[in-house]
ZADO-1210 file (C-alpha; in nm, 4 decimals, padded with zeros to 6 digits):
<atoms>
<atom x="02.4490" y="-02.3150" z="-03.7511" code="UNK" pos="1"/>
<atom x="02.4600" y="-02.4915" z="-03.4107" code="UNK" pos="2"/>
<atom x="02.6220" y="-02.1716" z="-03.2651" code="UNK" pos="3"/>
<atom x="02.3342" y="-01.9256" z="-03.4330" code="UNK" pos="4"/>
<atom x="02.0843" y="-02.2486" z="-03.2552" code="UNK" pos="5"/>
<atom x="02.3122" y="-02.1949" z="-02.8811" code="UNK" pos="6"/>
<atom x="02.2338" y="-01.8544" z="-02.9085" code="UNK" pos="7"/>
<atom x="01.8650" y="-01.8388" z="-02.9243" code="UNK" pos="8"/>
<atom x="01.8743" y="-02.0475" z="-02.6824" code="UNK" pos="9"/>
<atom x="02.0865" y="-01.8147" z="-02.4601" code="UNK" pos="10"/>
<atom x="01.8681" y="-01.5215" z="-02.5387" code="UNK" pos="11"/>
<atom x="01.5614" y="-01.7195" z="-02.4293" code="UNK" pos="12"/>
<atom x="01.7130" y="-01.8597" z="-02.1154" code="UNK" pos="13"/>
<atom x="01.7813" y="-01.5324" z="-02.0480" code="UNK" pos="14"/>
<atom x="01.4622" y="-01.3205" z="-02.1145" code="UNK" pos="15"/>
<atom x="01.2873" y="-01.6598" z="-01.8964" code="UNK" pos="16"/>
<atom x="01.5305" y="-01.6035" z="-01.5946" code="UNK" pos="17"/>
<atom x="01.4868" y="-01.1869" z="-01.6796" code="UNK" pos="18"/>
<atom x="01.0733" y="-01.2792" z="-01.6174" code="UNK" pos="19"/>
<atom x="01.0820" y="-01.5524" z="-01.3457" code="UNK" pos="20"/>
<atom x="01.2760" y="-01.2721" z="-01.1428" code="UNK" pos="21"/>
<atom x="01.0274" y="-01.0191" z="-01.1993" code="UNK" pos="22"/>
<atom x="00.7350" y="-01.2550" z="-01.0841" code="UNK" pos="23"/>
<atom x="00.9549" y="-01.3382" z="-00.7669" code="UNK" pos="24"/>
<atom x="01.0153" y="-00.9832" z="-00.6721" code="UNK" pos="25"/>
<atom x="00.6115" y="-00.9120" z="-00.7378" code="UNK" pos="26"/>
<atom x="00.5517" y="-01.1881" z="-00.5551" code="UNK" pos="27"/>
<atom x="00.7497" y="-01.0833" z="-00.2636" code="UNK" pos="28"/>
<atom x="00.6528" y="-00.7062" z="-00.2490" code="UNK" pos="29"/>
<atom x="00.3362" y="-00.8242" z="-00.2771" code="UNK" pos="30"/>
<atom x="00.4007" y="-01.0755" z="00.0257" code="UNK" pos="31"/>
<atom x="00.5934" y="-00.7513" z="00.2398" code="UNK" pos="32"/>
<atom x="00.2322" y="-00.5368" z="00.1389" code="UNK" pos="33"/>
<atom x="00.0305" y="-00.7560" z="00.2800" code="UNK" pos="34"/>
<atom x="00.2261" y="-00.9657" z="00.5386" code="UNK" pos="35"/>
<atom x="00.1001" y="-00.7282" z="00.8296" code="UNK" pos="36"/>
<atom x="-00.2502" y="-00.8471" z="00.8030" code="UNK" pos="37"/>
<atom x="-00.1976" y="-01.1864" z="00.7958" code="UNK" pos="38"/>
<atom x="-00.3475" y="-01.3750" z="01.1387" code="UNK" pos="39"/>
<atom x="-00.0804" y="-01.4614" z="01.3726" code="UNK" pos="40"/>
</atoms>
């Protein structure tokens, strides 16, 4: 039971990390886009 519990909570930590890396990269394309027209 407590391993069928460990690994849901595996699979979750996993999908989160999977997302929170996806919003980084967006975030920092979307930085690199639009960096140039930022005031110096």
């Amino acid at each position: 039971m407590f391993n069928r519990i460990k690994s849901v909570i595996v699979k979750f930590a996993v999908l989160v990390a999977v997302v929170v890396a996806n919003a980084n990269l967006d975030a920092a394309s979307i930085f690199i886009i639009y960096e140039p027209e930022l005031p110096r």
